[in-house]
C-alpha positions as CSV (number, residue, x, y, z in Angstrom):
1,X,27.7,12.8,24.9
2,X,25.5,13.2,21.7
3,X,21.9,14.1,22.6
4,X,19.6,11.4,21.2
5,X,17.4,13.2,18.2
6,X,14.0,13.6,18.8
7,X,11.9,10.7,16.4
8,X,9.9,12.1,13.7
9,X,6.6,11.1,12.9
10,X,5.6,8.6,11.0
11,X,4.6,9.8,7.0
12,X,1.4,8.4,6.9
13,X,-0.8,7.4,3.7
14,X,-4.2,8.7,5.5
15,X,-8.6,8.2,4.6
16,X,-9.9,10.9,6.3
17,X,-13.5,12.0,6.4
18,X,-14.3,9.4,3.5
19,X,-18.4,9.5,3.9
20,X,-20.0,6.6,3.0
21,X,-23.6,6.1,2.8
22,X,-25.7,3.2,4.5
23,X,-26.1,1.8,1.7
24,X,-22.2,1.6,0.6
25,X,-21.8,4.3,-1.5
26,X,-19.5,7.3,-1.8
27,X,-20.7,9.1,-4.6
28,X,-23.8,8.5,-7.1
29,X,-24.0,7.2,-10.3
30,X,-25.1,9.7,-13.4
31,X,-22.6,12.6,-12.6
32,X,-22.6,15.7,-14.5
33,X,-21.6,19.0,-14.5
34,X,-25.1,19.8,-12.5
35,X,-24.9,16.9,-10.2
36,X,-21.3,16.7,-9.3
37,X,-22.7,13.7,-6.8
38,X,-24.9,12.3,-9.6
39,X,-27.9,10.8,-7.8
40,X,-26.3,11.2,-4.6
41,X,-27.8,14.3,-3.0
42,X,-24.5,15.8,-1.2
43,X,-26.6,17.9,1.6
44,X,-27.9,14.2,3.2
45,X,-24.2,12.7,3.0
46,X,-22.2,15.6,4.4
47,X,-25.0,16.5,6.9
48,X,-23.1,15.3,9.7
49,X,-20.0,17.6,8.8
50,X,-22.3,20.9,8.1
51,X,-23.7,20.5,11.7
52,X,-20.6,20.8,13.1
53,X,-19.1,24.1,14.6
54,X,-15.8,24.0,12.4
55,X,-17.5,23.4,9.2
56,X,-15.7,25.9,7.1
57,X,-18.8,27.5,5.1
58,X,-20.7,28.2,8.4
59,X,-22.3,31.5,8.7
60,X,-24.1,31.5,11.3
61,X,-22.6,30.9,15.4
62,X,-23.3,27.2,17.0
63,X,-23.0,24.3,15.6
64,X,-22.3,21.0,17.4
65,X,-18.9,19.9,19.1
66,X,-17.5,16.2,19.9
67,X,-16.6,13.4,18.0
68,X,-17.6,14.9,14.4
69,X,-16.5,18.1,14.8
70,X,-12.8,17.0,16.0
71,X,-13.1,15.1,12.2
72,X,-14.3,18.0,10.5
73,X,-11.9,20.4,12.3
74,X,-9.0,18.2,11.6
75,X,-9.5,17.4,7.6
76,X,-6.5,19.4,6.9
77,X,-4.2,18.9,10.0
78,X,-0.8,18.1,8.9
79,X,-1.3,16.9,5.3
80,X,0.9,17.9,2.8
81,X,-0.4,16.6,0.0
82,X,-3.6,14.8,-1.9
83,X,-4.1,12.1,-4.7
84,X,-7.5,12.1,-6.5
85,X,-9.1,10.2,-9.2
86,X,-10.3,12.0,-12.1
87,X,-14.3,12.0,-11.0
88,X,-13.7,14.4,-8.0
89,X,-11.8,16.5,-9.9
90,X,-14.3,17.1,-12.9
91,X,-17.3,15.6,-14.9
92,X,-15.2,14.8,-18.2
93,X,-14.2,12.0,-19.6
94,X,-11.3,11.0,-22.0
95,X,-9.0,13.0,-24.0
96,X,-9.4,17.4,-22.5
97,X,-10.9,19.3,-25.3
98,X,-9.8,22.6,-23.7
99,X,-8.0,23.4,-20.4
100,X,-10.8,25.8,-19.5
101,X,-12.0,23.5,-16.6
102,X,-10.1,24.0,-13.4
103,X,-12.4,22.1,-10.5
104,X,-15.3,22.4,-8.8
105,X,-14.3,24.9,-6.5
106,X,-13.3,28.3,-7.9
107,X,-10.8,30.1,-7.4
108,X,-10.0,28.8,-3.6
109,X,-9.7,25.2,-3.2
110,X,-9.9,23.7,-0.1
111,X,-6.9,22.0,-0.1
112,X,-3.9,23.9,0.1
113,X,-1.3,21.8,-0.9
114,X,0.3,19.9,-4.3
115,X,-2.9,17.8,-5.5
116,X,-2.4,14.8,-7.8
117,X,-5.3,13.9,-10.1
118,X,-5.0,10.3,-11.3
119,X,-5.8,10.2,-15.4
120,X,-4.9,9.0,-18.2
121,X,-5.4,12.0,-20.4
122,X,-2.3,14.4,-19.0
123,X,-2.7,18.0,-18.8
124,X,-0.2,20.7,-17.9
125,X,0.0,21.9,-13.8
126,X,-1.8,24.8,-12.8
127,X,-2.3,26.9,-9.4
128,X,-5.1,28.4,-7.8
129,X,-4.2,30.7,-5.3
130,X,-2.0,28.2,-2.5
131,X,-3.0,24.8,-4.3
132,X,-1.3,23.3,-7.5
133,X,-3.0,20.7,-9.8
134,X,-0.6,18.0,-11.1
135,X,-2.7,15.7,-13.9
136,X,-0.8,12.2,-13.5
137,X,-0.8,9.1,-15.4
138,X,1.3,6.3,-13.6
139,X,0.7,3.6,-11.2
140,X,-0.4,3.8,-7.3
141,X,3.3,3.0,-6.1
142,X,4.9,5.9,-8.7
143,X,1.8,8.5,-8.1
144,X,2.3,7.7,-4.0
145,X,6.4,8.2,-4.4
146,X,5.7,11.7,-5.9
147,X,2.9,12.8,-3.6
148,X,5.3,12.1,-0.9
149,X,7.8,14.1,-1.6
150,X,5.2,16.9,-2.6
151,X,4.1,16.5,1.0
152,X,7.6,17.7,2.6
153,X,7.3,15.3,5.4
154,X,3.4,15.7,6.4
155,X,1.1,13.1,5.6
156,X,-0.7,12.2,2.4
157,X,-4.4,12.0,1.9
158,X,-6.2,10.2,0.0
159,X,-9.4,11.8,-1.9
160,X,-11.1,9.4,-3.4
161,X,-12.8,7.9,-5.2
162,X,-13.0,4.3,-3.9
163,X,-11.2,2.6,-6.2
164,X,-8.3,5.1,-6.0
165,X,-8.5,4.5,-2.2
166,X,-8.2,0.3,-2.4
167,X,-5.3,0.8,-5.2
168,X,-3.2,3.3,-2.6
169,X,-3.9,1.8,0.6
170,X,-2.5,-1.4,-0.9
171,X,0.6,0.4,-2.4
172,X,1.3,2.1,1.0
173,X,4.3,0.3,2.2
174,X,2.6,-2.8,0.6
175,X,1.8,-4.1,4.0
176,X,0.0,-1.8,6.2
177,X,-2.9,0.6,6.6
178,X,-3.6,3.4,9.2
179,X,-6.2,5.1,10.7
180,X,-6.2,8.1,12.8
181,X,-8.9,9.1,14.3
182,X,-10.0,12.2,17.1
183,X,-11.6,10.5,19.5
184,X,-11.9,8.6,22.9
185,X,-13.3,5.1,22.2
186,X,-13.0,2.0,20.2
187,X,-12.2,2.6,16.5
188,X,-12.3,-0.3,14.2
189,X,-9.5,0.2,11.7
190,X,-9.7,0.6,8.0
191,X,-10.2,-2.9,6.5
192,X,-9.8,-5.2,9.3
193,X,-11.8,-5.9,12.8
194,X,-9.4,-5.3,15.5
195,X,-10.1,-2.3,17.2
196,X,-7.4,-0.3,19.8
197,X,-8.2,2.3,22.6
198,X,-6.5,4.8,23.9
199,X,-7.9,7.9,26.0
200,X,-4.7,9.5,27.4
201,X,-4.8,12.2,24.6
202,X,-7.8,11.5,22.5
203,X,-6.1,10.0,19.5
204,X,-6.4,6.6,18.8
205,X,-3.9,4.7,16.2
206,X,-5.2,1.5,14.4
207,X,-2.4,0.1,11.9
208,X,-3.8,-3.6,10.2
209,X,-2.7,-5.5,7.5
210,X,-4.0,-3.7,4.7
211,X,-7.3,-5.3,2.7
212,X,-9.1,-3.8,-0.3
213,X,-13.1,-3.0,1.9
C-alpha cells in the first residue's frame, strides 16, 4: 500500500512585525533622503524590537526575551519572498533619473530573498549580495502570482507600506487573511475581532475573512 504523503504547509501571504504607532501610523509624513521615516522618529517605533536579544544590529550581550523577541527573532523564518511599495524602497518620486540609487541599506539587505518593489516607473533587476530587486508595475493579484513563485514554496511577506498591505491582503486568495504569531495567548487576527488560542506549541493561527484595517 502507497504511503500517504506528508501535507505541505500552507503558502501563506504574511504581515509580520508591521509597527504601528498609537496614534495609527506606520511611517511619517515629509520623507527624504535624511528622514527616511519623515517625521516619524524610527528609534521610538522600533524600540521595542532593538531591546530585544535577537535584534540583529546588537552589540552589546542581553537584551530582553519573550513575546517580542520570538517576533523579532522570527522576521525572516521561512519567507521566500517580499513585495514593497516604492516609499520603503527609496525617497524618489516619478520617472528614475539614474539607477545610482540601490536602497537604504547598502550593500547587505536584510532580506535575503527576490524583493518586489511596486512602481510605476520600471527599472532593470539588480542584486546585492543574496537579495535581488525586481521594480514591478502590475496589479496586486499579478505582483502576488510572481512573488509566489519567487518564493519557491515559503511564504510571502508583505513590507509595506499600508496601502500595499490592504491591496494584498485583499488579493490573497480573495477571501482570507492570516496571522501567525509566536506566542502563548489570545491574538486578535489581522482585520477582524475573533481571537483563537493555542498553547501546545506556542504558535497561534488566526485566518478571518479578510478586511482592509
Amino acid at each position: 500500500m502507497e504511503q500517504e504523503r506528508p501535507k505541505q504547509p500552507e503558502q501563506l501571504v504574511r504581515v509580520q512585525n508591521f509597527t504601528v504607532s498609537s496614534d495609527g501610523f506606520g511611517a511619517g509624513e515629509g520623507q527624504s533622503l535624511e528622514r527616511p521615516f519623515g517625521h516619524a522618529e524610527p528609534g521610538e517605533m522600533f524600540a521595542w524590537a532593538g531591546a530585544t536579544a535577537s535584534w540583529p544590529n546588537r552589540t552589546d550581550p542581553g537584551g530582553s526575551r519573550g513575546l517580542d523577541d520570538c517576533f523579532t527573532r522570527d522576521f525572516a523564518r521561512n519567507i521566500g519572498a517580499e513585495i514593497m511599495g516604492r516609499n520603503k524602497f527609496g525617497p524618489q518620486r516619478g520617472p528614475w533619473t539614474d539607477h545610482e540609487w540601490r536602497g537604504w541599506w547598502g550593500d547587505e539587505p536584510p532580506f535575503h530573498t527576490p524583493v518586489f518593489v511596486m512602481t510605476h516607473h520600471k527599472r532593470p533587476s539588480f542584486t546585492l549580495s543574496d537579495t535581488t530587486f525586481h521594480f514591478v508595475d502590475g496589479d496586486p493579484a499579478t505582483v502576488l502570482a510572481q512573488a509566489r513563485e519567487a518564493a519557491g514554496g515559503k511564504d510571502v511577506r508583505l513590507g509595506g507600506g499600508a496601502t500595499t498591505i490592504r491591496e494584498f491582503l485583499d488579493a490573497a486568495s480573495s477571501t482570507r487573511c492570516t496571522w501567525r504569531s509566536r506566542r502563548c495567548g489570545s491574538v486578535p487576527a489581522y482585520g477582524c475581532g475573533s481571537r483563537r488560542t493555542s498553547c501546545s506549541t506556542g504558535t497561534t493561527w488566526t485566518s478571518c475573512p479578510a478586511r482592509a484595517a
